[in-house]
C-alpha positions in Angstrom: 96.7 62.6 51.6 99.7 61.2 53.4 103.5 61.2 51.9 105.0 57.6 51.2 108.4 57.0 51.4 108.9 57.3 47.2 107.4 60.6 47.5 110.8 61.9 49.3 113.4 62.1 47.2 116.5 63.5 47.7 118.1 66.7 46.5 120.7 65.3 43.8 117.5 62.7 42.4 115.7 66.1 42.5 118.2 67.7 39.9 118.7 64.8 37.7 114.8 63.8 37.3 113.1 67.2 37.8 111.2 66.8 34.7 109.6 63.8 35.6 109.3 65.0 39.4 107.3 68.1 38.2 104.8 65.8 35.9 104.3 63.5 38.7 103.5 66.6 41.0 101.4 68.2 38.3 99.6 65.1 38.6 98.7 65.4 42.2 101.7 64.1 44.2 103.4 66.1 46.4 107.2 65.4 47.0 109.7 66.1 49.7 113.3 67.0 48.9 115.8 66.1 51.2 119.7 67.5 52.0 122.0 65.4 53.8 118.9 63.2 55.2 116.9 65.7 56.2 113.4 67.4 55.0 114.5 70.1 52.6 112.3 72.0 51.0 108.6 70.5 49.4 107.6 70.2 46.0 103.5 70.8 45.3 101.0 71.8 42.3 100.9 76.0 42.2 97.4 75.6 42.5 97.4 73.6 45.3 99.8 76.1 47.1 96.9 78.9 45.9 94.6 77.0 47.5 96.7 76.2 51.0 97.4 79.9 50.6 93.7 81.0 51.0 92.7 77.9 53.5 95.1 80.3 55.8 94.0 83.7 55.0 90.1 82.3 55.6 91.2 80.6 59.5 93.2 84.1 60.1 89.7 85.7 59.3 87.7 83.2 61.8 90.6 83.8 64.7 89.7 87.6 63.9 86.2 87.4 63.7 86.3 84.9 67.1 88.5 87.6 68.7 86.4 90.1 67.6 83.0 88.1 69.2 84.9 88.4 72.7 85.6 91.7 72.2 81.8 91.9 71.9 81.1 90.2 74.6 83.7 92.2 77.1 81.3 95.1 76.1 78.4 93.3 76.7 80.0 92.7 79.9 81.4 95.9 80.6 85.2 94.9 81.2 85.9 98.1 79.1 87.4 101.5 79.7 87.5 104.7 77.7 90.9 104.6 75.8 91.7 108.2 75.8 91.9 107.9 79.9 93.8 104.2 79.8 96.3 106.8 77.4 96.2 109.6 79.8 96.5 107.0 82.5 99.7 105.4 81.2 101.4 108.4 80.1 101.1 109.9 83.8 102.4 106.7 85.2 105.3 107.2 82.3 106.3 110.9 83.6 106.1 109.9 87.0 
């Protein structure tokens, strides 16, 4: 769904014609307040910001669960090493 230019409305329209704003929003619109000319802040359904909420918590999962496949696959590989002696290592090259 794209924005068209009567869906950006600046901030003192905002304030005078929230009501109407928010029902028109409720309705599916989203809106974009502006402040001297420039993007503001956006107006959108709660729900939809639920849902755009958990459309990013569930790609944060798949970028774990990719990162976690090449971590697989580096053991698969054997491009590992024991972290107790990478620690030991890097403490010795610390004191040093």
């Amino acid at each position: 769904m794209g924005i068209a230019a009567s869906d950006v409305i600046p901030l003192s329209h905002a304030r005078a014609n929230f009501s109407e704003l928010a029902e028109e929003v409720k309705g599916g619109a989203e809106k974009i307040i502006t402040k001297n000319g420039e993007s503001y802040i956006a107006l959108i359904d709660a729900q939809r910001l639920d849902y755009y909420h958990q459309l990013e918590r569930e790609r944060i999962h798949l970028l774990l669960i990719d990162e976690a496949g090449k971590g697989l696959d580096d053991v698969a590989a054997g491009k590992v090493k024991d972290a107790r002696g990478a620690i030991t290592a890097l403490k010795r090259r610390r004191s040093a």
